[in-house]
C-alpha positions as CSV (number, residue, x, y, z in Angstrom):
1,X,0.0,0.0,0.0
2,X,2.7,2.2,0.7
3,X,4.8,2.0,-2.1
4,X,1.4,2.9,-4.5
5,X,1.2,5.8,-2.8
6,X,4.7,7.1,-3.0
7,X,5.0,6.0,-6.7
8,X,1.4,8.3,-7.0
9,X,3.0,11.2,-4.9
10,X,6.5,11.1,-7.3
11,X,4.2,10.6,-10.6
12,X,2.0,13.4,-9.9
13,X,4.4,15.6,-8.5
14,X,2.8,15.7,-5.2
15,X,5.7,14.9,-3.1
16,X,7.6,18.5,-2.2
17,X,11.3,19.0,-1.4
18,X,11.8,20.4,1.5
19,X,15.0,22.6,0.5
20,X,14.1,24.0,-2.8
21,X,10.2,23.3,-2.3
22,X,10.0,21.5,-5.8
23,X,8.5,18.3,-6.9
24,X,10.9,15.4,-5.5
25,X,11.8,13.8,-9.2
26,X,12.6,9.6,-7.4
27,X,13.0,7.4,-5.0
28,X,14.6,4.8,-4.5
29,X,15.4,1.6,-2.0
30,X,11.9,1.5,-1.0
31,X,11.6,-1.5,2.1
32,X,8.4,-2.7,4.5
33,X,9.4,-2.3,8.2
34,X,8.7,-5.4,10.4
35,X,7.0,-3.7,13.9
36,X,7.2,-7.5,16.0
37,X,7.6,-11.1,15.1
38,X,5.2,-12.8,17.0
39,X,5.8,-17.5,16.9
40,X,4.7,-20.0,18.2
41,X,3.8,-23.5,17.5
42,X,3.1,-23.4,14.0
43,X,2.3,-19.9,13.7
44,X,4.0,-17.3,12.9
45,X,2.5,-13.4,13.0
46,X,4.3,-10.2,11.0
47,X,3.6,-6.9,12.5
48,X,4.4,-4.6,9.3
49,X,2.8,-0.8,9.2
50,X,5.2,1.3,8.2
51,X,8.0,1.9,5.5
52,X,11.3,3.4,4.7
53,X,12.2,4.9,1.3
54,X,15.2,7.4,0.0
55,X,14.0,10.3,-1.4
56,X,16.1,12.4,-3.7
57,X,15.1,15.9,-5.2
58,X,16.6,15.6,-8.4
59,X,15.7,18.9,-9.5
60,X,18.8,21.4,-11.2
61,X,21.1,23.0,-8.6
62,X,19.7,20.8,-5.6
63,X,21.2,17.8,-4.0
64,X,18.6,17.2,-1.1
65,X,18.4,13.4,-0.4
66,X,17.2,11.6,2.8
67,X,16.3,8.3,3.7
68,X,13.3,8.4,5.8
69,X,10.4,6.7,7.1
70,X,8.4,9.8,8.0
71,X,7.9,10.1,3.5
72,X,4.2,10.9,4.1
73,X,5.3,14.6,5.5
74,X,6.4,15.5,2.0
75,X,3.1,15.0,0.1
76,X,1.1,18.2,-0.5
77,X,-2.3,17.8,-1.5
């Protein structure tokens, strides 16, 4: 679900860099975090409700990159 909406926020140009305040132009490295492993005999539970993603500008003249799992502050609606 995540990654949709980051690949929709960088498509549409609805993701903002925070240093020049332009559309961010990629990301890349996108992963699911695991929030707790729960086992036990036979069963196994994920706990997985977040994600962490580099962002990079890309935009002439600015070199703002982060890796970050707080990506959802940067879309503008």
């Amino acid at each position: 679900m995540s990654l949709k909406i980051i690949k929709e926020a960088v498509a549409g140009k609805k993701m903002m860099c925070p240093k020049c305040e332009k559309p961010i132009q990629k990301f890349e490295k996108y992963a699911e975090t695991v929030d707790a492993v729960r086992e036990g005999l036979g069963f196994t539970d994920i706990d997985s409700r977040g994600s962490r993603v580099t962002l990079t500008c890309g935009n002439e003249g600015c070199d703002w990159t982060e890796r970050t799992e707080f990506w959802s502050q940067y879309i503008t609606d």
